[in-house]
Structures are given as C-alpha cells and as structure tokens.
C-alpha positions in Angstrom: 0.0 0.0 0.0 1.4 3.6 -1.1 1.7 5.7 2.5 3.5 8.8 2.8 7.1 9.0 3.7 8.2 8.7 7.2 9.6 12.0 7.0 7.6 13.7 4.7 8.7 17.6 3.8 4.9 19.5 4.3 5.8 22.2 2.1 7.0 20.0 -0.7 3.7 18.0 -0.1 1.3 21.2 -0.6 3.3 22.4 -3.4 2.8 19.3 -5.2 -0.7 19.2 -4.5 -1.3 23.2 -5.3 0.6 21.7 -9.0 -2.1 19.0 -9.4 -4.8 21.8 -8.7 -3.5 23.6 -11.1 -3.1 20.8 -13.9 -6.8 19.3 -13.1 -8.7 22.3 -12.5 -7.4 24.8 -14.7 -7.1 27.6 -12.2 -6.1 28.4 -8.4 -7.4 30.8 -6.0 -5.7 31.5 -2.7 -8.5 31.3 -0.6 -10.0 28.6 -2.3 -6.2 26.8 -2.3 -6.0 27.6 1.5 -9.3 25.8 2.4 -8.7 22.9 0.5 -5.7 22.3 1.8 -6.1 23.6 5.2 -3.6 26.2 5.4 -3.0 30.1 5.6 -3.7 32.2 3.1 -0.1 33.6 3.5 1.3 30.3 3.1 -0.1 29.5 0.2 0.3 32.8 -1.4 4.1 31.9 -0.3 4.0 28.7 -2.4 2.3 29.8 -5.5 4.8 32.9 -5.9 7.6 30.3 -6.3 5.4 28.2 -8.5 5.1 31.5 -10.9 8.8 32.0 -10.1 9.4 28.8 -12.0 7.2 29.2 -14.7 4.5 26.2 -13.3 2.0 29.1 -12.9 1.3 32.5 -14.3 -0.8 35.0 -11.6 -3.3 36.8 -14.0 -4.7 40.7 -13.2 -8.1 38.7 -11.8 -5.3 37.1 -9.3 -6.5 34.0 -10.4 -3.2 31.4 -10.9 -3.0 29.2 -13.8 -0.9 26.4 -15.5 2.3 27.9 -16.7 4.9 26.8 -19.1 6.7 24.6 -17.3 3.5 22.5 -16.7 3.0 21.2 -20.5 0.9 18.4 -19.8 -2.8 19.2 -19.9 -5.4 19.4 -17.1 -8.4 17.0 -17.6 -11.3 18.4 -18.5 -11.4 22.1 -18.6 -12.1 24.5 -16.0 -15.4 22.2 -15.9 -14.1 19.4 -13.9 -13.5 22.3 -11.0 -17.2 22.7 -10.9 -17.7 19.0 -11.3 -15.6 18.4 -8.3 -17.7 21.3 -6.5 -20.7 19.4 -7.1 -19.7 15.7 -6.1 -17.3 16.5 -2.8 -20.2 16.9 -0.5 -21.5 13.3 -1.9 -17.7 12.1 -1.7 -17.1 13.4 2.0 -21.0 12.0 3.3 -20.0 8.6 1.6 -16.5 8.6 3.2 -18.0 9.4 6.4 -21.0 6.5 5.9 -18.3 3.9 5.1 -15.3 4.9 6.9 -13.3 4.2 3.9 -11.3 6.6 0.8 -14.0 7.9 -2.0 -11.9 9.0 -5.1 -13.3 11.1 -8.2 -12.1 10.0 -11.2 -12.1 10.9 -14.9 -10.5 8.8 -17.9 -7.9 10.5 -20.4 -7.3 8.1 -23.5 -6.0 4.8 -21.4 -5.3 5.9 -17.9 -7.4 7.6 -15.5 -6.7 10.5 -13.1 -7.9 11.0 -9.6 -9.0 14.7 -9.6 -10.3 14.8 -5.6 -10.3 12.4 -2.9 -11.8 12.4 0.6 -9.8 10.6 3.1 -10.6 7.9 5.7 -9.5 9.4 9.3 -9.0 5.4 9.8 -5.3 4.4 11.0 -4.7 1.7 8.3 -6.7 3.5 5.4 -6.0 3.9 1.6 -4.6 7.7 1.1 -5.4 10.7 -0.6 -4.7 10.3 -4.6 -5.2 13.1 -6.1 -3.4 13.6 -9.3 -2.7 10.3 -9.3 -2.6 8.9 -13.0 -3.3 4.8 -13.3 -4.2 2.5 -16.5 -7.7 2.6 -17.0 -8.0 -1.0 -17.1 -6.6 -1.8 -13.9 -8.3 0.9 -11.5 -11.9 0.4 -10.6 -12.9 3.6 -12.1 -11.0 3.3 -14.8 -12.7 0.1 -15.9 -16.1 1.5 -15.0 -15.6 4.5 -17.5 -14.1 1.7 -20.4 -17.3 -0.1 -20.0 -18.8 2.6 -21.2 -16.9 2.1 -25.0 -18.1 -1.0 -27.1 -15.9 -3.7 -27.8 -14.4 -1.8 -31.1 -14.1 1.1 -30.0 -12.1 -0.3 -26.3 -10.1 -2.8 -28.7 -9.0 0.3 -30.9 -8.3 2.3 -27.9 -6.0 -0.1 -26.1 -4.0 -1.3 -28.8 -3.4 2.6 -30.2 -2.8 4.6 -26.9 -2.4 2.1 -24.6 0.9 -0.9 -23.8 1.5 -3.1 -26.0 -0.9 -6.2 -24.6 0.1 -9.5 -25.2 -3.3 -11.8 -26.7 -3.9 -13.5 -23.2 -3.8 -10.2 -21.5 -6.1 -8.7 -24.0 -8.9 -11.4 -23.1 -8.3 -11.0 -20.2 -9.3 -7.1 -20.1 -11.9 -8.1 -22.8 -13.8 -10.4 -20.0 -13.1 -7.9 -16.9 -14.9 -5.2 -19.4 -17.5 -7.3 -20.4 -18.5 -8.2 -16.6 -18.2 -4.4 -15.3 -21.0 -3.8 -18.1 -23.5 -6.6 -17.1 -22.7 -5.6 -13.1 -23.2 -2.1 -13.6 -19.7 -1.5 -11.5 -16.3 -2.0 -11.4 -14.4 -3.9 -8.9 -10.1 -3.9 -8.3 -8.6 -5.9 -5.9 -4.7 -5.6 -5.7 -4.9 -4.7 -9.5 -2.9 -1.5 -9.0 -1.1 -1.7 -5.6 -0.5 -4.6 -3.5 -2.9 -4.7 -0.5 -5.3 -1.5 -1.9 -9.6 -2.9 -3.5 -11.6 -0.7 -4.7 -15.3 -0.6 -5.8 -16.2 1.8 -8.6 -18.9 2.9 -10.8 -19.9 6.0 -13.3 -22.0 8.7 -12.4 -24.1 9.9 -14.8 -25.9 13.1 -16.4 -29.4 13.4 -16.9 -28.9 12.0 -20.8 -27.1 9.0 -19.2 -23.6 10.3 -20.1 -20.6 9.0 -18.1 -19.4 11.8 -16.2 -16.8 10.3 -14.2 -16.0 7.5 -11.6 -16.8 7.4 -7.9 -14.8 4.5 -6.3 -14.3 3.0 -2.6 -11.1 2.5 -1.8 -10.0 -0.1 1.1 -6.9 -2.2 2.1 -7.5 -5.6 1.1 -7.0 -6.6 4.4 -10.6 -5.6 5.5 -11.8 -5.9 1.8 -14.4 -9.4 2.6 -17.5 -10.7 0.7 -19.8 -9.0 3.3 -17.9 -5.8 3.6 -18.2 -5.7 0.0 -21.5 -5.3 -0.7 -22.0 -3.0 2.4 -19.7 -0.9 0.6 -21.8 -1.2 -3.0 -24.7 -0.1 -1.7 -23.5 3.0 -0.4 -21.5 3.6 -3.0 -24.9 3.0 -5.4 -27.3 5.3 -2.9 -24.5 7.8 -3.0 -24.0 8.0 -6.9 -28.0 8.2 -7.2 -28.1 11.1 -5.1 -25.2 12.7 -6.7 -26.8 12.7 -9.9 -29.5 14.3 -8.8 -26.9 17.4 -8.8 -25.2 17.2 -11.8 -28.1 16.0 -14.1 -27.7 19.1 -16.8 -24.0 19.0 -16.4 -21.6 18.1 -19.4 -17.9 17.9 -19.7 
C-alpha cells in the first residue's frame, strides 16, 4: 500500500498538491487553495509565488493562478471538472463518512485515469489521498467503470493505439473484466494497481445518461471481505444516485 514517507517535507507535499490543482482544475485561488488544503492564506500565497517564479503558474490581473509553461501536460477536462468536483465533494465526503473508507473522483484521459479529488478515511490503516494520481484505465476500478462505457471496437482500438502493448492472453483478459463491469453495472479492483489496496467503482451519470466520471471505494485488502463488499456497494450506489440528482444538466 502507497503511504506517505516517514519523513515527509509538508511544504514539498502542498506544493505538489497546489501543481495537481492547477493541472486538473485549470485555475487556483488563494483562498480557495488555502481551504482545500487547510492552510494560511499567507502560506499559500508563499508557495504559489515560487510556483510563478518557475514558470509552473502565471498570476493573472483577476489574481487568479493558472498552469504555466513549465507545466505542459494538460489538465483533464477544462475549468469544468473544478465545478464537477464542487458538485460531487459533499457526496464524496458524506460517503467517506458513511463507510469509513477513501472515495476518489475519477475521470478517464485516453487509457489511464486521473484521480481529480479524494476524501480521506480518518481510519489508522486507510488507503490515502490520490489526487493527481494517474493509473491504466484497465486496472483501477474507475477506470474500468468508464471503459465499459466504449463498445468492444471502440475499447479494442483504444487499447491497442494509446495504450501498452498487450500481449493476446492479456487482452482477453481485459476483454472479459470489461464485459462483466457492463453486465454488473460496477467495477471492482482488488490488488490490480497496488498490493494490498480494493476498490469498488462505478460512473456517475448526467441526466442524458452520459458518463461523467467515476466514484470508487477505496479499502486495504486486508478488511476488503465478501460482506464488507457489498456493504460498501450499496453505499457507494445510494451515494451516486443522489449525486446525480446534482449534476443532471451538467456536461464535460
């Protein structure tokens, strides 16, 4: 299971996480910054002027930060997926609180996925926070959730263009892990990504039925049983149906 350093460096941390703000969002506030990450407005104001110092952010006249030069790889989405993650956190931090476990928000890029928010179990052994994360679709719970979304041609065309080179055996093997996420309606991952991390997942949906993005559960493996399973699916199910209630005209 991925923890954090014994002797992780704080300021390294936030500055890190202020760069994955700015790569999946699009845009950075201060005081918006400073409540997501629980810290003073000074301090991140201290942070992001080194950020623009090294070209990872430019500070516009609205003083409102953005990706800068340095940061070439794209952010996911738009400037939409901030107000997507506006509208599914309260869901994600009710359902974290419900099941004691790690919710993650995820959306697909080509063949890997990226975790844009997470809300993090307060448990001692827990699955951390992963935002910014980027995984192969096919192995995260999410990630297979959204693929099931694509038909078999369209997946197949996907894989073998963007995606590893797969060897034949492999391929069926994705093949049939797709094909049962579709007639289950969700996604499940255990020790597919990281030794000793499940995960339950499943798409949440606009009012036209679109795939939005992924909600997943995220538990060590250790605690990850039959019966804790499907405790965990049906709040992970209530919780998506009351999410979409909220983002029912929204499109990416």
């Amino acid at each position: 299971m991925k923890n954090k350093p014994a002797y992780a460096l704080e300021s390294v941390d936030n500055a890190l996480l202020l760069l994955h703000m700015l790569r999946d969002q699009g845009q950075v506030r201060v005081s918006e910054a400073a409540r997501e990450l629980g810290l003073a407005r000074s301090t991140v104001h201290r942070l992001l002027a080194m950020l623009v110092y090294r070209d990872f952010a430019v500070h516009g006249e609205d003083r409102v930060y953005r990706p800068g030069p340095s940061l070439s790889f794209a952010y996911a989405g738009g400037s939409s997926t901030g107000e997507l993650r506006r509208l599914l956190t309260p869901h994600m931090e009710e359902l974290c609180e419900r099941t004691g476990e790690t919710v993650n928000l995820l959306v697909r890029t080509g063949t890997r996925v990226r975790f844009l928010a997470s809300a993090e179990s307060s448990q001692l052994l827990k699955v951390g926070d992963r935002r910014g994360t980027l995984l192969p679709a096919w192995r995260a719970s999410g990630g297979k959730a959204l693929l099931a979304e694509l038909d078999d041609d369209r997946l197949e065309e996907l894989l073998r263009t963007d995606g590893p080179v797969l060897e034949d055996a492999e391929w069926a093997h994705v093949r049939r892990d797709i094909a049962s996420v579709r007639a289950r309606g969700h996604a499940l991952n255990i020790d597919g990504t990281e030794e000793g991390v499940s995960a339950l997942g499943a798409c949440v949906r606009n009012g036209a039925g679109d795939a939005l993005c992924a909600l997943t559960v995220a538990v060590p493996s250790a605690r990850f049983s039959a019966e804790r399973r499907e405790e965990l699916l049906r709040a992970l199910k209530e919780s998506i149906a009351r999410a979409e209630h909220d983002v029912e005209g929204f499109t990416l």
